[in-house]
N, C-alpha and C positions, 0 to 999 in steps of 0.2 A: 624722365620718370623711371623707376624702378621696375623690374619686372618679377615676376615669382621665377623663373631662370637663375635669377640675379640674386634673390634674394637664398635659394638654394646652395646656390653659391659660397654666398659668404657668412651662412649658420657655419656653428662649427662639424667636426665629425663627430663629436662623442658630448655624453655630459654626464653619465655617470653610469655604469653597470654596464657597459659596453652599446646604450642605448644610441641609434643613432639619429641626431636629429632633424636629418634632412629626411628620414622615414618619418619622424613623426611629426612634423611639419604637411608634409603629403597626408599623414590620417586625419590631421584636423580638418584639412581643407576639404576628403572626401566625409567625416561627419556630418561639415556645417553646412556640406551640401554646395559649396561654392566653388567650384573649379572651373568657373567660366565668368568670376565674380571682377565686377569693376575694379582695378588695382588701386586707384585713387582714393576708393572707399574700404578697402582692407583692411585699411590701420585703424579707422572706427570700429570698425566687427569685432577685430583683435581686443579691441580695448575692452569692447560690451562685456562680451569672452573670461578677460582676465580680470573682470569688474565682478564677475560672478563667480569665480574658479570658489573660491572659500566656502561658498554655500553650498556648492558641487559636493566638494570634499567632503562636509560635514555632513550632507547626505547619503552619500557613498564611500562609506567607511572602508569597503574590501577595498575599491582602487584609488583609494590613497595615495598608491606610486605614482599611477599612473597620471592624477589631475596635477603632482608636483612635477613631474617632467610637463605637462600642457603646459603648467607658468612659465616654465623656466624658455620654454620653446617660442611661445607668445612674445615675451618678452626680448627673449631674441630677434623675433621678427620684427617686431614693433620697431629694434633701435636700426636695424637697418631700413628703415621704410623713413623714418625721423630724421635719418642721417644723409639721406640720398637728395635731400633738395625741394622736397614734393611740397607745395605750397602747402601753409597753416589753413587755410582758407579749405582747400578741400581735402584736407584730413580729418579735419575737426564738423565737419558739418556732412550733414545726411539725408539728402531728400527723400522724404519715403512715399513716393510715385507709384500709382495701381500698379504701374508695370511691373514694379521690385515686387511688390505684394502678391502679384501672381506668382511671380516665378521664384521668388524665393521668400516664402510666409517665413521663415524657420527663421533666418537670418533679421527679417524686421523684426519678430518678436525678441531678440535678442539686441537689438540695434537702437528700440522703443527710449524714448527721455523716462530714466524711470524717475525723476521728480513731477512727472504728469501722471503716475499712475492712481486708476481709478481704485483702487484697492493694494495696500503693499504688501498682500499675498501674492503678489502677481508676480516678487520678484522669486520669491523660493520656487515657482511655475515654472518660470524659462529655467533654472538651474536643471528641474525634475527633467524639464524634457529634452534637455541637455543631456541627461545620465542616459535616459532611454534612446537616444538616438547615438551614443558613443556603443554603449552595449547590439545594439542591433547591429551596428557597422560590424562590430568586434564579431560578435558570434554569427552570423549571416554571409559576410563573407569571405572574413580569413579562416573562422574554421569552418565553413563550409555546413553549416549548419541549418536549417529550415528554424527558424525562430520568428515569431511572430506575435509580435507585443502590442498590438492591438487587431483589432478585427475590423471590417467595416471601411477601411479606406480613414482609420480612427487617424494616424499620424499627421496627414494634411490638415482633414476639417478641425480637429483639435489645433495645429499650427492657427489657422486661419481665426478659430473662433479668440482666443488669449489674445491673438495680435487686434482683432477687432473692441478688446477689454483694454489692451497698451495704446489704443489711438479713440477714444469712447468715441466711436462711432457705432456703437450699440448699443440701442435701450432694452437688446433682448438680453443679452450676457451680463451685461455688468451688475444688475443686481444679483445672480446669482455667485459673481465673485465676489460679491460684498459682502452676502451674507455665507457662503461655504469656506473660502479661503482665510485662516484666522491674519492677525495682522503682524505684521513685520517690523524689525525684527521680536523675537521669541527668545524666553528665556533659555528654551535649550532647543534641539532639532526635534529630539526626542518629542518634547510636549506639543512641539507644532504638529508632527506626525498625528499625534494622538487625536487632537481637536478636530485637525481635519479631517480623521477617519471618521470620527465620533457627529460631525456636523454634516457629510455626504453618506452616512451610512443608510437612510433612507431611500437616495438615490434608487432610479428606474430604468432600464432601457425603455424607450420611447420609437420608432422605427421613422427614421424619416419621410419625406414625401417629395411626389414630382411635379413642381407646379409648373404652371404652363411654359414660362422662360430658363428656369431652371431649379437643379436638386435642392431640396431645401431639408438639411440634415437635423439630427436630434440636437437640443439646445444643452444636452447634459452632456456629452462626448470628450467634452474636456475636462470636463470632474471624472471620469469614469477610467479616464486616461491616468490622470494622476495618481486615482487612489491604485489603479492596476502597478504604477510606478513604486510606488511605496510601499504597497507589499511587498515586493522584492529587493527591498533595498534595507540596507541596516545603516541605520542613522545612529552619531553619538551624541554622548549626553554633555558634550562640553557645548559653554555655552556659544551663543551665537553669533557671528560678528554683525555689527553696527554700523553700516556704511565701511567696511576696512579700509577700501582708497582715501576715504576723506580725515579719518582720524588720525593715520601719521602725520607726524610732518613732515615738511617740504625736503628740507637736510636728511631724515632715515629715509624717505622713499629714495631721494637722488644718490643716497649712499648702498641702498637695497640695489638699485639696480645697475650702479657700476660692480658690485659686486659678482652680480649674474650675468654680466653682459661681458664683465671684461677678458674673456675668452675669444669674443670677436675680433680683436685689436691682435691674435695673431695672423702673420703674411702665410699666404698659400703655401709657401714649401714649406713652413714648421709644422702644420697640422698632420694630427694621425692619420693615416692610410686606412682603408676600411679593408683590410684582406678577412676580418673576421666576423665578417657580419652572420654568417650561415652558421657558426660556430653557439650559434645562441636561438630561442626562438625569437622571431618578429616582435610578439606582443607577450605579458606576462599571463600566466597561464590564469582564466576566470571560472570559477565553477560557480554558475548560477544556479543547477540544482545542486545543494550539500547530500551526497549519498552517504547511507553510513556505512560502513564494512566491520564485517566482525574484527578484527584485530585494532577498530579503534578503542580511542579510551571512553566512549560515550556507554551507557547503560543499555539495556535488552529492550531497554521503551525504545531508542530508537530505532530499533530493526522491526517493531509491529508493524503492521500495514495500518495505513488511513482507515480514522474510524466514517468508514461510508455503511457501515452495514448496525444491526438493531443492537441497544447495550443488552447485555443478557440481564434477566432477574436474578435477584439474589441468592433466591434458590438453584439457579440454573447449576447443575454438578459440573467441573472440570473433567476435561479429554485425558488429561497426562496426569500424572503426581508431582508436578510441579509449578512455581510460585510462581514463574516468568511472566510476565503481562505479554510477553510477543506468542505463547503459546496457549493464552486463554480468549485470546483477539483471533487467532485462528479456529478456535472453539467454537467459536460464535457461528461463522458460516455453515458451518454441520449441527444447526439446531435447528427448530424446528418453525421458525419464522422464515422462511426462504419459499419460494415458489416453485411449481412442480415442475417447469423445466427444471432448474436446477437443481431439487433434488434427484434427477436422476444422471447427474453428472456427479454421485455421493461415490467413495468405494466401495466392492462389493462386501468388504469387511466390515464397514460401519454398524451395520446391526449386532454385531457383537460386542462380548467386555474383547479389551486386551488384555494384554499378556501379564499385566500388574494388576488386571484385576482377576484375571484367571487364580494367579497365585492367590490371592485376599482369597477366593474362595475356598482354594484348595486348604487354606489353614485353617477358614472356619470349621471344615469338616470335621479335621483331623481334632482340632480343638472340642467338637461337640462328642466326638466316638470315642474321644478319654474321659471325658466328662463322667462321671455318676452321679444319680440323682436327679436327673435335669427333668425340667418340668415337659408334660408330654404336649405342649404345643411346641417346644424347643426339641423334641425327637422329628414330630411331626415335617417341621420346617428344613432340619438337614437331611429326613429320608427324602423327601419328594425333590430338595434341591439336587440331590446325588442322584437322583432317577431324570432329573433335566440337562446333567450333563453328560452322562452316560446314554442316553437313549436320543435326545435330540427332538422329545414330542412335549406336546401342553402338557399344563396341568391336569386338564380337563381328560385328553386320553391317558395320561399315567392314573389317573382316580379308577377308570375303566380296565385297565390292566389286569389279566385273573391272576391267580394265585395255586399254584399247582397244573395239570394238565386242563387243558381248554381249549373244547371243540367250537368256539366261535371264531368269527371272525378279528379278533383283535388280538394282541401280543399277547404275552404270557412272560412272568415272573416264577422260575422254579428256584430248588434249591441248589446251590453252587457257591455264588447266585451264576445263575444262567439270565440272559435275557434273550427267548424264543418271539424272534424280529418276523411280522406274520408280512410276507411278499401278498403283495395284495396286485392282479393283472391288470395292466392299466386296460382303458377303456378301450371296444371295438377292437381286441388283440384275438388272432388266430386260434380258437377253439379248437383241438382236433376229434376227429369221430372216434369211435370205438376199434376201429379195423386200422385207423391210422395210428395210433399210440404203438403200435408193435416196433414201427418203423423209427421213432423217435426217441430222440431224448425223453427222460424224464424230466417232470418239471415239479418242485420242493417247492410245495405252498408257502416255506420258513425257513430261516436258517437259527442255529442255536449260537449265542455270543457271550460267552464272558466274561460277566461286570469287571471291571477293578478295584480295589482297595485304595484309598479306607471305606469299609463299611460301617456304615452309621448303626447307631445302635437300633433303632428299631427293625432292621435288616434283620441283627439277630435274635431279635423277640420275634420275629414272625417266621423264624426256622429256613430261614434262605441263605444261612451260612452255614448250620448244622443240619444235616439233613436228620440227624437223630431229636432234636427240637419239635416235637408236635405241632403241626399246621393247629390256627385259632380256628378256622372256618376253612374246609375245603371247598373246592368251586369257586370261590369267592373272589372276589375286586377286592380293590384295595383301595378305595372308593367306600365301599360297604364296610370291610374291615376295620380301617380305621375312623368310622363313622365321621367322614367328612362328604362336605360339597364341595362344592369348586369356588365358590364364596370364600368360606373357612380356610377352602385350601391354601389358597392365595394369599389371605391372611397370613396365616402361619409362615408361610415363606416371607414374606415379605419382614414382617416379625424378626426372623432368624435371621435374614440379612444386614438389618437396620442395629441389631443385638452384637453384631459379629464385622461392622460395619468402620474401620480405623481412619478411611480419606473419602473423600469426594468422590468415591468410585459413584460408576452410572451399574450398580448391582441391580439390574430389572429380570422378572422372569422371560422375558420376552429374548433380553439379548444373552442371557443364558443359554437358554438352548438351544439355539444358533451356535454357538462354539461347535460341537458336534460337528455338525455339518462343513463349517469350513475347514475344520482340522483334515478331512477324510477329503475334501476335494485338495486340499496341497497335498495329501500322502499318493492320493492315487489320480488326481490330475483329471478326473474323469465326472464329469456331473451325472452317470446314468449310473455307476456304485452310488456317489452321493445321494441318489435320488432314493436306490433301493434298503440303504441302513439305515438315513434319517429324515425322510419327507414325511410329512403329514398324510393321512388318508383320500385329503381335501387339495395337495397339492396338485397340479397337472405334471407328467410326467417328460421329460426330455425326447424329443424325436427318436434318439437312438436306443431307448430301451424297446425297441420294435425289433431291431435289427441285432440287438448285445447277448447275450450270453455270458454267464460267470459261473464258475464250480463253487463250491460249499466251501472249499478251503481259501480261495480268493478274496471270498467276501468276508470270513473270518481273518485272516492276514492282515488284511484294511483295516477294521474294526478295530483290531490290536494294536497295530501301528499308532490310530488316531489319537484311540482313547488311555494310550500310554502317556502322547506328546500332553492331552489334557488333566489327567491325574497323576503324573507320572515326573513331572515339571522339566522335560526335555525341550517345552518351546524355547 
C-alpha cells in the first residue's frame, strides 16, 4: 500500500508558475484537516474533493488559480494512489463509522453519496465550506493573521449539523435545508447566491443550551455560516455545471487526465530541482478586505467611510465647497444628531465659518458698501454683520452698544470708527483700597481698537467714519438708533446673508462671531487676551486672568493682527 511519503515523492516539482506541488499537496491535506487520515480511504476524499473543485471555483472567483492548481494536484494524487496496487474494493467504498464523524465531520461531509442527498442544496454547502476552511487556513496561518470566520465554535457544529442533512439522520435540519437552500444545479452561481440570501434573510441567532448529557447548539448555525461565506465571496455569472464528472465522456475524461498526469511518467533524475522555491511567495497573494487607495482607479465613493452614522436632511448645509460624497459623509459626524460624549470630542474650531466662508462674507460686505440705494433692512443686515465680526459679541449686546462717549457699563462705538472694548473685572478679583492704588499699577477700565475696512454704509450715515457727519442721537445705542430689537435684528441679518448667500455656506450669526475669537487665540496663543477683546459679559473667565497683566498697546497689536487675518483675507 502506498503511503503519503510515497506519494510525495513521485508528484512532480513544478506544474506551472513555479508552484510547487509537493507544497500544495501538504496544504490540501492541512485544509481537509486529514493528516492523520486513513491512506486506504484518501483516494475517496480526493475524489469527493475533485467532484466538487468546479463549483468551488465558480463561487470563488478571486482564486481561480488557486482551485486549478487543487485539480490538477488531486488529480495527481489520485493516479499514483490508482497506480500503486491498492485494492478497488477499498478505494471505491467508504464507511462512515461515528468514529470518522467525530473526528473528522469536515471530511464526511465531503465524502457523503451525494445521490442520497436530502436536498441538492447540499452540494453548493460542502463546496462553501470548502472555500471557508481553504481561506482560514490561508490567512490564519501562513500569514499569520487572527481571522475568524465564525464565532461560537460555528466551524465544527455547522460541519456536524450539514453532515447530519448528507446522512438524514435528522428530522431537525433537514427541513430546514429543504426549505432555505435553493436546489441544484442553478442557472447561474449568481442567482443561487441571491435566493439563498433572499430565503435565509429572516434568519435569528438563537443561543444554544446545556442539556443534561450534552451541548445542544442552535439549529440555524449552519445557514448563518453559509450566508457569512457568501458575503465574502464573488460568485460568476457563468452558468453552473451539471454533474461535470458524469457528463463527459469516458474517452475526454481518460484523455483530460493523461494529459495532467503525464508529467508523472518522468524518472527521478529528469525532474526539476527546487533550488527556487524562496524566490516566490508560498501562496498567491488574497486580499479578502479590497482597501481603496487614492491613486486607484475607483471613484471618491470609495474612500467614504461606512454609512453607520444618520443620512443628513436635505436641508442639512455642506462642511466644504465641494461635491465629493467622501467629504459630505464626513459632514455628517459634525452635525447635530450625535451625542454629548461625542460632541465633545468636536474641534475647537467647529463653531465657526471657515476660511471660504469667511471670504463669502468678506465680499458680501464689500458688495453691500458699493452698493447705492439699498434698501434699509439691507444696510441694517451688513452694519450689524460687520459689527459681528469685528467685535466678536451678540446681536443683542451690539443693539446695546452706545454711540459717542458712555459712562456705562458697556462698550462704545465712536467715531474713527473706534471700538472702546469695556474690560469688565472678573468676578471676586482684588479690589485695592484708596492708600494702596499709589503703590500700583493702573488699571484701564477699556482699551480703544480700530475697526477695519470696508465700512458698510450705514457706518457712514451714523458719522463713525467722518467725525464731521453729525451724530443722529447722542448717548444713544444703536439699538435705539436704528430702532430695532433683537428679533428684527436677527431678521435683518439673516436676510442679508441668505441675499448675499452663493454655496451651502453654514453663514449663522452664532458662528460668526466666533471668527473673532479664534483668529486672536492663533495670533496670540493666549485664551486670557482671547478672553479680554472678545468674550461675552456672561462668559466665565480663564484662571489666569487673575494672575495676567497686558499694556494698552499689546492688546491693541492683537486686535490688529486678528481682525487683519479676518478682513484683511490673509488667512
Amino acid at each position: 500500500m502506498v503511503s503519503l511519503d510515497e506519494i510525495k515523492a513521485r508528484l512532480p516539482s513544478r506544474f506551472s508558475d513555479d508552484i510547487s506541488a509537493v507544497e500544495r499537496f501538504e496544504d490540501i491535506l492541512l485544509v481537509l484537516g486529514v493528516r492523520l487520515y486513513p491512506i486506504d480511504q484518501l483516494d475517496f476524499l480526493l475524489q469527493a474533493v475533485e467532484s466538487i473543485l468546479p463549483i468551488v471555483e465558480g463561487f470563488d472567483q478571486e482564486n481561480s488559480s488557486v482551485w486549478t492548481v487543487w485539480d490538477s494536484t488531486i488529480k495527481a494524487a489520485r493516479y499514483i494512489i490508482n497506480a500503486s496496487g491498492v485494492p478497488a474494493s477499498k478505494r471505491l467504498t467508504f464507511e462512515l463509522k461515528d468514529v470518522h464523524s467525530k473526528r473528522y465531520p469536515f471530511a464526511c461531509c465531503l465524502t457523503a453519496d451525494p445521490t442520497k442527498l436530502v436536498s441538492s442544496g447540499l452540494l453548493p454547502a460542502k463546496a462553501l465550506l470548502l472555500i471557508a476552511h481553504y481561506r482560514f487556513y490561508h490567512e490564519n496561518l501562513i500569514q499569520n493573521k487572527r481571522w475568524r470566520k465564525y464565532h461560537d465554535s460555528s466551524e465544527l457544529i455547522s460541519s456536524k449539523q450539514i453532515l447530519s442533512c448528507l446522512t438524514s439522520k435528522s428530522s431537525v435540519y433537514d427541513p430546514i435545508a429543504k426549505q432555505m437552500l435553493p436546489a441544484w444545479p442553478s442557472s447561474s452561481f449568481t442567482q443561487w447566491k441571491e435566493l439563498f440570501l433572499d430565503n435565509s434573510k429572516n434568519v435569528q441567532k438563537n443561543e444554544g443550551y446545556q442539556s443534561l448529557y450534552r451541548y445542544v447548539p442552535d439549529r440555524f448555525v449552519f445557514i448563518r455560516t453559509l450566508r457569512y461565506i457568501l458575503d465574502r465571496s464573488s460568485c460568476g455569472n457563468t452558468s453552473s455545471p451539471n454533474h461535470p464528472q458524469e457528463d463527459a465522456a469516458p474517452e475526454e475524461q481518460h484523455y483530460e487526465q493523461r494529459i495532467r498526469t503525464s508529467v508523472i511518467a518522468q524518472p527521478p533524475s529528469e525532474r526539476e530541482s527546487l533550488p527556487s522555491r524562496d524566490k516566490r511567495p508560498r501562496h498567491p497573494a488574497f486580499a479578502y478586505f479590497r482597501r481603496q487607495t487614492p491613486d486607484s482607479d475607483s471613484n471618491a465613493e470609495g474612500l467614504a467611510p461606512r454609512a453607520i452614522h444618520v443620512i443628513p436632511q436635505p436641508e442639512t448645509p455642506s462642511d466644504q465647497p465641494t461635491p465629493l460624497h467622501a467629504v459630505q459623509s464626513l459632514d455628517v459626524r459634525y452635525s447635530n444628531y450625535r451625542t454629548a460624549m461625542d460632541n465633545q470630542r468636536l474641534p475647537w474650531q467647529w463653531d465657526c465659518v471657515n476660511a471660504f466662508e469667511i471670504k463669502a462674507v468678506r465680499a458680501a460686505l464689500l458688495t453691500s458698501s458699493e452698493r447705492q440705494g439699498a434698501l434699509q433692512s439691507e444696510k441694517h443686515g451688513a452694519f450689524i454683520v460687520w459689527l459681528l465680526l469685528t467685535t466678536g459679541q451678540t446681536i443683542e449686546e451690539i443693539l446695546h452698544f452706545g454711540l459717542g462717549p458712555n459712562q456705562s457699563n458697556r462698550s462704545t462705538i465712536v467715531a474713527g470708527p473706534i471700538y472702546i472694548r469695556n474690560i469688565i473685572a472678573p468676578p471676586h478679583s482684588f479690589v485695592p483700597k484708596s492708600g494702596q492704588k499709589n503703590y500700583l499699577h493702573n488699571h484701564s477700565p477699556s482699551v480703544a481698537l480700530a475697526l477695519p475696512s470696508p465700512f458698510p454704509t450705514l457706518a457712514t450715515e451714523l458719522g463713525l467714519v467722518d467725525s464731521k457727519v453729525a451724530r443722529i442721537k447722542a448717548q444713544s445705542t444703536i439699538g435705539a438708533c436704528l430702532n430695532l430689537d433683537n428679533e428684527r435684528a436677527e431678521q435683518a441679518v439673516r436676510s442679508f446673508l441668505e441675499n448675499h448667500r452663493t454655496r451651502s455656506f453654514r453663514l449663522l450669526p452664532g458662528r460668526i462671531r466666533n471668527v473673532l475669537s479664534k483668529e486672536i487665540m492663533r495670533v496670540a496663543n493666549d485664551p486670557v487676551a482671547t478672553h479680554i477683546l472678545s468674550s461675552l459679559p456672561t462668559d466665565m473667565p480663564p484662571s489666569g486672568v487673575y494672575y495676567t497683566t497686558y499694556s494698552k498697546e499689546r492688546l491693541e497689536s492683537i486686535y490688529a493682527a486678528a481682525v487683519a487675518i479676518v478682513l484683511g483675507g490673509d488667512a
